[in-house]
N, C-alpha and C positions, 0 to 999 in steps of 0.2 A: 231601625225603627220597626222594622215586618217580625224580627222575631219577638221585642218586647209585647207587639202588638196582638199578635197569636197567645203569648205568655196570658197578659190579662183578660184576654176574652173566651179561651178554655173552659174558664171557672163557670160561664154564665149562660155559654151557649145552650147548655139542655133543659129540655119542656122542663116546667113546673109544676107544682103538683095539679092534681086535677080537679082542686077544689081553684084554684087558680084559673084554669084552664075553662072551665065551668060557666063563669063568670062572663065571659062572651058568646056571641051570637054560633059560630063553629070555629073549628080548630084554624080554619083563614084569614080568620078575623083576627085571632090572639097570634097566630104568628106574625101578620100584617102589623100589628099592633110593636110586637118586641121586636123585629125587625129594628122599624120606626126609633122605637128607645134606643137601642142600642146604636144605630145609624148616629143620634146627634150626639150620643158617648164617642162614638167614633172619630166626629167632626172635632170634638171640645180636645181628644187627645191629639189632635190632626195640627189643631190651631195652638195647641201649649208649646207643641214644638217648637211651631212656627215662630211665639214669640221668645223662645227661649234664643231662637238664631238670631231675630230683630235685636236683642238686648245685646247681645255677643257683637252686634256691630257698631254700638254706640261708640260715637265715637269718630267714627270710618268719616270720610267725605260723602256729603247727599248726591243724590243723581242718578239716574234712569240709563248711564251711556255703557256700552259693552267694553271693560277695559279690563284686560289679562295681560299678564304678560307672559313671552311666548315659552320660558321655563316649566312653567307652573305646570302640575298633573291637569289641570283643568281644561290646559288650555284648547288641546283639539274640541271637546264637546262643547265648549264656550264657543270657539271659532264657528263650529255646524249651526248651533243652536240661533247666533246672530243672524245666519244668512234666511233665518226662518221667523224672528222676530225681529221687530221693528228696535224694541226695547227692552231693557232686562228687565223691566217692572211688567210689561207684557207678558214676558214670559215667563215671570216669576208666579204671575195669575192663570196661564196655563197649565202651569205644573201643579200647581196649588190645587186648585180647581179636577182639575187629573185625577189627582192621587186620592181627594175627599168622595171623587164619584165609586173612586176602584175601591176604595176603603168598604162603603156602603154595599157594594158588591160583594163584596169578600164576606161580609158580616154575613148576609145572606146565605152563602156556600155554607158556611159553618156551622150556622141554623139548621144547612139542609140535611147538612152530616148528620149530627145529632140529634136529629129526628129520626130519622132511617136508619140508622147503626147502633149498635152499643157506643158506650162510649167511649171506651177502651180501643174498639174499632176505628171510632170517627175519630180520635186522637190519634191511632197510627196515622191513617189517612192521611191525614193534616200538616205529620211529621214529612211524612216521604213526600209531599208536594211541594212542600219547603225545601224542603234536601234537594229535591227535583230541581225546582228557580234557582238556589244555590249553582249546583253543577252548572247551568246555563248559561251562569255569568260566567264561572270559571276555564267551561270546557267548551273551545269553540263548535265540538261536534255537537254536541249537545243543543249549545242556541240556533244552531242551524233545523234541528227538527222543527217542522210544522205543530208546534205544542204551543198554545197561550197557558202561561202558568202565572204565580202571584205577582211575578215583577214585570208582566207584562200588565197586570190590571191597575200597577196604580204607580208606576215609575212611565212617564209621556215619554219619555226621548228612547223607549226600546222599543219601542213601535217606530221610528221614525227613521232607522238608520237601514233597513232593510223594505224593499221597494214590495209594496201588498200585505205588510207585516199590520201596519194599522186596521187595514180592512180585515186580515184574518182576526185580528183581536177583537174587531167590534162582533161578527157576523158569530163570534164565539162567545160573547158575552150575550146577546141577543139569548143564543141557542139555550144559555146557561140560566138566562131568567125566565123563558118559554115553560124550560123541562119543569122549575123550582114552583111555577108558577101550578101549571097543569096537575103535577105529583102532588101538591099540597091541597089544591083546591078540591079533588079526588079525591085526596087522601088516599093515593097508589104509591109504593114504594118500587123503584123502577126493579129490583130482586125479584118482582114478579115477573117479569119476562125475561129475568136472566136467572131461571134457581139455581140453588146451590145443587154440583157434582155431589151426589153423598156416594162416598166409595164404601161397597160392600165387601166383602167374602173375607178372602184370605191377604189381597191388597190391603184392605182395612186394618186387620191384625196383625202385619205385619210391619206396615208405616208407624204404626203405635209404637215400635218397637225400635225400630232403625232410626226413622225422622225426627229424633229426640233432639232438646235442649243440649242436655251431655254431647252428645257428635258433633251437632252444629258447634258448640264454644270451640272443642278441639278442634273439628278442619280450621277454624277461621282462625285458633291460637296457633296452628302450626303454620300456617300460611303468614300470617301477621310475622310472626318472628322468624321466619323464613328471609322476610323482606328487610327487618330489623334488621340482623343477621349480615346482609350483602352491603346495607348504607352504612354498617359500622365497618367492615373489610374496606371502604370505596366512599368516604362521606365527598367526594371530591366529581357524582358525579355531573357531567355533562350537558348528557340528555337524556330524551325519553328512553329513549331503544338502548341505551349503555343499562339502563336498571332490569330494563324488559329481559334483555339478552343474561345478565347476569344470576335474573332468577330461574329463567328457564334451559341455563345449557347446559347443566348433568351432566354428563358423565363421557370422554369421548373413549374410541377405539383403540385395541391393543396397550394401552398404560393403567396406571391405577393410581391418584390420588383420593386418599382416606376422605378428607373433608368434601371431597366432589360427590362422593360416591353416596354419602351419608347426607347428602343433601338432595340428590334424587330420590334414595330411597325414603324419605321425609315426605316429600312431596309427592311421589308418585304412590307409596303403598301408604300413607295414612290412612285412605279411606278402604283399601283393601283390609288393613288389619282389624278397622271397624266392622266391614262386612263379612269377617272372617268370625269377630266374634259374635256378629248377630247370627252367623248361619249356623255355629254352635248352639246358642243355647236357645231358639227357636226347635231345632231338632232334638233336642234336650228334652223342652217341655212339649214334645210333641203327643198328640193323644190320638188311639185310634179312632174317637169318634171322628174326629179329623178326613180321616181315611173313609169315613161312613158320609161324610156327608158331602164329600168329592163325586163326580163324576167319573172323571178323569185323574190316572195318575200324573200326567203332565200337568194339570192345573197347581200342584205344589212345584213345580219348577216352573210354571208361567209366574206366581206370586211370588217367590224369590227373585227372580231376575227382575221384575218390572219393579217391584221397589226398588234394587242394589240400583239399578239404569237413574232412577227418578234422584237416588241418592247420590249419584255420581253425577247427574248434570246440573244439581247443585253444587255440589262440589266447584263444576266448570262456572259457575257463577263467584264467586270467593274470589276463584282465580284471576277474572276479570275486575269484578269489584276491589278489591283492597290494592293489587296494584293501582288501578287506577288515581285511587285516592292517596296514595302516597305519593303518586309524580304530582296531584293537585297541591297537596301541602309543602311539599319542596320545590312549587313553581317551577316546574319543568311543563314545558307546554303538551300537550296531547293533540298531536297535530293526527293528519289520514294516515302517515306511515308509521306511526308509534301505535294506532290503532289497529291496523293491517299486520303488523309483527306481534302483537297481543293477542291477534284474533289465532291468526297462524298456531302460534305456539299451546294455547290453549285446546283447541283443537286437535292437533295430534297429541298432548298429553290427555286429555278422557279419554280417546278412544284408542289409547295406550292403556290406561287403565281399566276400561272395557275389557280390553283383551286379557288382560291379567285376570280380571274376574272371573270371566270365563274357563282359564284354565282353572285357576283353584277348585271352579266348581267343579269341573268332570273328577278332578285329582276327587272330592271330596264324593262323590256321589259315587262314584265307582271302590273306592274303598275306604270310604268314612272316616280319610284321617285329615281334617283342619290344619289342625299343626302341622302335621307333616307337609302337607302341600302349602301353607305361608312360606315353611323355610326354605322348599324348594324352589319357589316362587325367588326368593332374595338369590337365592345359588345361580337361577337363572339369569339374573337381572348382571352379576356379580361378572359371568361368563365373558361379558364385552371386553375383558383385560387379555383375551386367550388370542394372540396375536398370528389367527387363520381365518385367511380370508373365506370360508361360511361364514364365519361367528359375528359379519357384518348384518348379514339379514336376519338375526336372531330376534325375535318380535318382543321384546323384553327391554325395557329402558328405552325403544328406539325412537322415542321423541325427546331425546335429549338434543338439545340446537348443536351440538356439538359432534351431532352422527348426523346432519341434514347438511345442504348448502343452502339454507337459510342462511349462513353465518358465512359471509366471503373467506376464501382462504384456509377453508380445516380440507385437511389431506384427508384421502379417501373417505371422502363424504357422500351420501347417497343424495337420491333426487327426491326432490316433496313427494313427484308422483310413485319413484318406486318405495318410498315407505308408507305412503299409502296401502300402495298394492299389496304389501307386507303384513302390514295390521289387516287389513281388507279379508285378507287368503284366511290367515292366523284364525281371524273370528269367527270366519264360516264353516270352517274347521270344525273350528272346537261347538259352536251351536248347534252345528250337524250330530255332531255326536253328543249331545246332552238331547237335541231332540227325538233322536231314533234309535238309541239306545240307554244312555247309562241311567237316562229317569225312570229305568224301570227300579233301580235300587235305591230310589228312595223311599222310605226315610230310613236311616243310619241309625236308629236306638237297641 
């Protein structure tokens, strides 16, 4: 019902025009007003339902008495719900009643949206808050957050099954019509005490650049068919951590399988070889005005790095989200240790690929060859087949779960902490030296 119900109310949430708007006392009034309208649209789609399930039980035996039987999906919430009403006609008026006040509610947030937002904005908004209630039914870490979202404002019995849940919901809906209430009557947009970050300089012109549509589609198409990829090898799996495990364990020590190897390198240099092509042809079109209006030379190596960084922990976002959402659509639970080995693995791949960045850039800023430094980059990475024992600490591929004891049982495996240490050393390394010396060669044209 919540999505159809979002669906028809879209269309109508936004002011009208101001010949419209006009026509009342101030803009409290005409909101007050459509509010109102739209509230008893609300109730009338509230109660169609209702009788559309009245009619579907013509038929059935009459009676007020709590009778499930103990098969039925229903029956634990039926069982709770009895111990809390007297009768199911009681508590069919509770629910009822519930969901017409949270509906009314709701109508309002979306008002408030589309007052204050574009509405392109206030549509994402709307999106992702739904998606949000979504995951909370699905993902039990989720509904454990301290969040009142839409299925708590007009579904009674998710308040009910977690002890202070009701009261956090109400003391939230209060707060919700306090803010709606104050902002409107003001006519304050609360943006006003939170403005927008407007990023200047070379950050700016650079994020135009990197932060693209185009990058975004491919991380998330290579990641997506990454995941593809492992349920079509393995449509048989288990659990959480069998899929967790199977997208993140790359490549191990001293052997070499082709399809291993070509799948870390997927995953780990995708967003290197995006960064490899932005840092080309950014120095491409570089201008010495550029140079004129710098302070500092290092400021063209603070703006490169800080967006690749901003670019890569999105990236670590991809990584978290679309797995996540493929153990949600193949009901595999997402419990705290499939959470914990997702977090794990994510974690040392960024700052695996951190590290990676970091080298190409010295390679590249000390003698200005891109190319050259991506392929050495993969020659490095390739190196873990070289069966001597250095070539274990080689900071290149090493969060693969297959070089960690993450993963019980892989021979000669390192410890979380010493490849930390590894990536750790590696970075400061190579920072050190882009800080203190090779940014004195840039730019490369």
């Amino acid at each position: 019902m919540l999505p159809m119900f979002l669906l028809l109310f879209l269309f109508v949430i936004a002011d009208d025009s101001e010949v419209v708007v006009l026509r009342y006392r101030s803009y409290f009034h005409y909101f007050l007003a459509k509010w109102l309208t739209l509230t008893v649209i609300s109730w009338i789609f509230m109660l169609v339902q209702l009788a559309a399930i009245t009619l579907s039980g013509l038929g059935l035996p009459y009676g007020s008495q709590w009778s499930v039987w103990e098969g039925a999906p229903t029956y634990e919430l039926f069982r709770y719900l009895s111990q809390l009403f007297s009768s199911s006609l009681s508590c069919l008026l509770a629910v009822v009643t519930y969901m017409l006040l949270g509906f009314s509610l709701l109508i309002m947030i979306l008002l408030w949206f589309a007052h204050f937002l574009e509405k392109t904005t206030a549509v994402k908004v709307i999106i992702a808050l739904y998606l949000l209630s979504v995951l909370s039914l699905r993902i039990p870490f989720f509904g454990q957050l301290p969040l009142t979202l839409f299925n708590h404002l007009i579904i009674l019995h998710h308040n009910l099954v977690n002890d202070g849940r009701f009261l956090l919901t109400g003391i939230t809906a209060i707060a919700i019509v306090a803010a709606i209430f104050y902002s409107i009557k003001r006519n304050r947009s609360f943006s006003r005490y939170f403005p927008k970050v407007a990023f200047s300089g070379l950050f700016s012109y650079y994020a135009k650049e990197l932060l693209s549509k185009r990058n975004a589609a491919i991380c998330a198409a290579v990641v997506v068919s990454l995941i593809f990829w492992k349920y079509w090898q393995n449509p048989n799996i288990n659990n959480s951590e069998e899929l967790i495990i199977q997208l993140f364990a790359g490549h191990g020590m001293a052997e070499f399988h082709i399809l291993s190897f070509i799948e870390m390198l997927l995953l780990n240099n995708t967003p290197i070889y995006l960064l490899a092509v932005f840092i080309e042809k950014v120095n491409r079109e570089y201008s010495l005005f550029v140079t004129a209006r710098l302070k500092k030379r290092r400021s063209l190596l603070f703006g490169l790095l800080s967006v690749a960084l901003l670019f890569l922990l999105l990236y670590g976002l991809y990584l978290v989200f679309f797995p996540s959402l493929a153990l949600l659509l193949l009901g595999l639970p997402i419990d705290s240790a499939a959470l914990a080995l997702l977090a794990k693995a994510v974690a040392l791949k960024i700052w695996d690929v951190i590290n990676q960045l970091l080298f190409i850039t010295v390679i590249y800023c000390r003698w200005g060859q891109i190319t050259l430094s991506f392929f050495l980059l993969i020659a490095l990475n390739l190196s873990c087949v070289i069966p001597l024992e250095p070539w274990r600490l080689l900071p290149f591929g090493l969060s693969s779960l297959q070089r960690s004891n993450i993963l019980p049982g892989v021979d000669s495996a390192l410890s979380v902490p010493t490849v930390l240490i590894v990536l750790s050393s590696s970075s400061f390394i190579l920072l050190g030296l882009l800080t203190t010396k090779f940014y004195k060669y840039l730019p490369h044209n």
